[in-house]
C-alpha positions as CSV (number, residue, x, y, z in Angstrom):
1,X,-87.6,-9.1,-11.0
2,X,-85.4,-8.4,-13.9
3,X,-86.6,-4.4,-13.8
4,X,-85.5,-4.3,-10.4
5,X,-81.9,-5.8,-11.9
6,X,-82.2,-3.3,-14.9
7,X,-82.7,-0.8,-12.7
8,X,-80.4,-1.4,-10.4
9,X,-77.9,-2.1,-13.3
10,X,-78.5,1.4,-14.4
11,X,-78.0,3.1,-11.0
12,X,-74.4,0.9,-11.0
13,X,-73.4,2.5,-14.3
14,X,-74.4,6.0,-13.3
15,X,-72.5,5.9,-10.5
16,X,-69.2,4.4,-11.9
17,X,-70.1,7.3,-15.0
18,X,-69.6,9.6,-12.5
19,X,-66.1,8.2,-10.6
20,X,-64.5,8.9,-14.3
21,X,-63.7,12.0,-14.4
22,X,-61.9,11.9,-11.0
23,X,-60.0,8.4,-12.3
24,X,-59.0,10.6,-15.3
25,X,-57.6,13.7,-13.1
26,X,-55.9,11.4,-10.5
27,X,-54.5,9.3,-13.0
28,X,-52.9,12.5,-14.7
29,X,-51.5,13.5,-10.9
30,X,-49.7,10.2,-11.1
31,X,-47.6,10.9,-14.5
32,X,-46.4,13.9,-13.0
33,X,-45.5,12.2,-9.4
34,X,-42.4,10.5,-9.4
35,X,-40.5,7.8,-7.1
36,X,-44.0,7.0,-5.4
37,X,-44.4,3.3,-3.9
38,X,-47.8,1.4,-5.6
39,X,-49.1,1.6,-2.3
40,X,-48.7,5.5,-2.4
41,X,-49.9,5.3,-6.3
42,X,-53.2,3.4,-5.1
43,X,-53.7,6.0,-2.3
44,X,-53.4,8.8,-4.2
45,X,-55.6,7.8,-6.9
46,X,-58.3,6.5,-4.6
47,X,-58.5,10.3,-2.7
48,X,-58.8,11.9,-5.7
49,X,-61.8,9.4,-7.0
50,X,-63.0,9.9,-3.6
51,X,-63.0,13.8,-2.9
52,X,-63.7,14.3,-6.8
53,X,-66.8,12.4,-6.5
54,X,-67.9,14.7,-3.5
55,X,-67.1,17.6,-4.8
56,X,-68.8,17.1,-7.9
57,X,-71.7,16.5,-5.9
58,X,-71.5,19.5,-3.8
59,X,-70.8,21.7,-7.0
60,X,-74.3,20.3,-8.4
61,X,-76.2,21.1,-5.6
62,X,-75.0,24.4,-4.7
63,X,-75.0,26.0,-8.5
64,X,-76.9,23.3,-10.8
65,X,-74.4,23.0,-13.4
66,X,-74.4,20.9,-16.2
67,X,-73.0,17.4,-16.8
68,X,-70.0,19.2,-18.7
69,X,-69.1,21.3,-16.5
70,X,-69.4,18.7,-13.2
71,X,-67.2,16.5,-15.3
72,X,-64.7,19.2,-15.2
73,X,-64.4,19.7,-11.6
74,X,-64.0,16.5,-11.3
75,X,-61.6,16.1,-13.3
76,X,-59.8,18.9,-11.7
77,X,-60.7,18.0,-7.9
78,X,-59.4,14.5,-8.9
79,X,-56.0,16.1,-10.2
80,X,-55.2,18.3,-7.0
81,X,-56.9,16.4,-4.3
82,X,-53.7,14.3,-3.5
83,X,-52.1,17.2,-2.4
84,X,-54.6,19.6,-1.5
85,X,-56.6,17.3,1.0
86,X,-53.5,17.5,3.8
87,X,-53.2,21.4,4.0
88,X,-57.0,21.3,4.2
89,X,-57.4,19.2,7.4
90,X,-54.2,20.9,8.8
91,X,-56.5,24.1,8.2
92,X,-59.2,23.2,9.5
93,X,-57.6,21.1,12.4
94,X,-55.7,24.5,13.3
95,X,-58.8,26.7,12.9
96,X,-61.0,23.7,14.9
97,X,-61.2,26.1,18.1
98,X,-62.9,28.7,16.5
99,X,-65.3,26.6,14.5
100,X,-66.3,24.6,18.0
101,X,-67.4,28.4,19.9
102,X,-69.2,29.4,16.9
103,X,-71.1,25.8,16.4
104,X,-71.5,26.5,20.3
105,X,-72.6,29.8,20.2
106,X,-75.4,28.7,17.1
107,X,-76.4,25.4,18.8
108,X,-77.2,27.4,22.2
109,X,-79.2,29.9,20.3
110,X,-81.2,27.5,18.4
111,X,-81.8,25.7,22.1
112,X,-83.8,28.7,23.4
Protein backbone atom coordinates (compact mmCIF):
# COMPACT_ATOMS: atom_id res chain seq x y z
CA UNK A 1 0.00 0.00 0.00
CA UNK A 2 2.30 2.84 0.66
CA UNK A 3 4.14 2.08 -2.98
CA UNK A 4 0.97 2.41 -4.57
CA UNK A 5 0.84 6.08 -2.54
CA UNK A 6 4.56 6.68 -3.44
CA UNK A 7 3.83 5.99 -6.69
CA UNK A 8 1.02 7.65 -7.16
CA UNK A 9 2.64 10.67 -5.27
CA UNK A 10 5.24 10.69 -7.87
CA UNK A 11 2.91 10.64 -10.87
CA UNK A 12 1.04 13.85 -8.96
CA UNK A 13 4.39 15.69 -8.92
CA UNK A 14 5.22 14.94 -12.54
CA UNK A 15 2.33 16.14 -13.61
CA UNK A 16 2.12 19.50 -11.73
CA UNK A 17 6.29 19.60 -12.94
CA UNK A 18 4.98 19.81 -16.11
CA UNK A 19 1.86 22.58 -15.71
CA UNK A 20 4.95 25.01 -14.66
CA UNK A 21 6.26 26.23 -17.46
CA UNK A 22 2.74 27.13 -18.81
CA UNK A 23 1.95 28.95 -15.17
CA UNK A 24 5.25 30.80 -15.73
CA UNK A 25 4.37 32.03 -19.48
CA UNK A 26 0.72 32.84 -18.59
CA UNK A 27 1.68 34.57 -15.60
CA UNK A 28 4.15 36.75 -17.67
CA UNK A 29 0.90 37.40 -20.26
CA UNK A 30 -0.79 38.83 -17.24
CA UNK A 31 2.01 41.74 -16.39
CA UNK A 32 1.67 42.84 -19.71
CA UNK A 33 -2.38 42.78 -19.76
CA UNK A 34 -3.87 45.68 -18.23
CA UNK A 35 -7.53 46.65 -16.84
CA UNK A 36 -8.46 42.83 -16.87
CA UNK A 37 -11.27 41.69 -14.28
CA UNK A 38 -9.82 38.63 -11.82
CA UNK A 39 -12.22 36.64 -13.38
CA UNK A 40 -10.65 37.44 -16.86
CA UNK A 41 -7.02 37.13 -14.97
CA UNK A 42 -8.08 33.42 -13.78
CA UNK A 43 -9.24 32.69 -17.39
CA UNK A 44 -6.50 33.60 -19.01
CA UNK A 45 -4.07 31.98 -16.91
CA UNK A 46 -5.91 28.74 -16.82
CA UNK A 47 -5.95 28.52 -21.06
CA UNK A 48 -2.56 29.04 -21.20
CA UNK A 49 -1.79 26.18 -18.39
CA UNK A 50 -4.24 24.33 -20.27
CA UNK A 51 -3.17 24.57 -24.12
CA UNK A 52 0.60 24.80 -22.88
CA UNK A 53 0.23 21.55 -21.23
CA UNK A 54 -1.12 20.03 -24.64
CA UNK A 55 1.06 21.44 -26.64
CA UNK A 56 3.98 20.34 -24.84
CA UNK A 57 2.71 17.07 -25.23
CA UNK A 58 2.07 17.16 -28.82
CA UNK A 59 5.65 18.72 -29.36
CA UNK A 60 7.09 15.45 -27.48
CA UNK A 61 5.46 13.16 -29.52
CA UNK A 62 5.76 14.43 -32.86
CA UNK A 63 9.80 15.38 -32.58
CA UNK A 64 11.04 13.81 -29.15
CA UNK A 65 12.68 16.73 -27.74
CA UNK A 66 14.19 17.11 -24.66
CA UNK A 67 12.86 18.25 -21.26
CA UNK A 68 14.62 21.73 -22.02
CA UNK A 69 13.27 22.41 -24.83
CA UNK A 70 9.44 21.15 -23.93
CA UNK A 71 9.74 23.44 -21.08
CA UNK A 72 10.22 26.12 -23.53
CA UNK A 73 7.27 25.77 -25.58
CA UNK A 74 5.53 25.71 -22.82
CA UNK A 75 6.53 28.41 -21.55
CA UNK A 76 5.83 30.15 -24.78
CA UNK A 77 2.44 28.33 -25.70
CA UNK A 78 1.47 29.42 -22.06
CA UNK A 79 2.45 33.21 -22.92
CA UNK A 80 0.40 33.49 -26.33
CA UNK A 81 -2.32 31.08 -25.86
CA UNK A 82 -4.65 33.76 -24.29
CA UNK A 83 -4.81 35.39 -27.42
CA UNK A 84 -3.95 33.04 -29.97
CA UNK A 85 -6.61 30.37 -28.97
CA UNK A 86 -9.74 32.76 -30.38
CA UNK A 87 -8.35 33.44 -33.93
CA UNK A 88 -7.59 29.67 -34.00
CA UNK A 89 -11.17 28.38 -33.52
CA UNK A 90 -12.42 31.37 -35.64
CA UNK A 91 -10.02 29.59 -38.24
CA UNK A 92 -10.88 26.57 -37.99
CA UNK A 93 -14.69 27.32 -37.43
CA UNK A 94 -14.46 29.30 -40.79
CA UNK A 95 -12.47 26.62 -42.60
CA UNK A 96 -14.96 23.78 -40.83
CA UNK A 97 -16.63 23.12 -44.39
CA UNK A 98 -13.77 22.12 -45.99
CA UNK A 99 -12.38 19.94 -43.24
CA UNK A 100 -15.97 17.98 -43.02
CA UNK A 101 -15.81 16.98 -47.25
CA UNK A 102 -12.26 15.95 -46.85
CA UNK A 103 -12.98 13.78 -43.39
CA UNK A 104 -15.96 12.63 -45.71
CA UNK A 105 -14.15 11.96 -48.63
CA UNK A 106 -11.25 9.81 -46.30
CA UNK A 107 -13.97 8.10 -44.06
CA UNK A 108 -15.84 6.85 -47.34
CA UNK A 109 -12.65 5.57 -48.76
CA UNK A 110 -11.52 3.73 -45.84
CA UNK A 111 -15.36 2.26 -45.83
CA UNK A 112 -14.74 0.31 -49.04
Amino acid sequence: MQKIIHDVGDALLAFLITLVPGAAGAAVSLVYEQGLSWSKRVTQMMVGITVSYFARNMAHSLTGWDDYLLQAVGFVVGMTAFKATPALIAGVVERAPLLLTLADRFLKKDAK
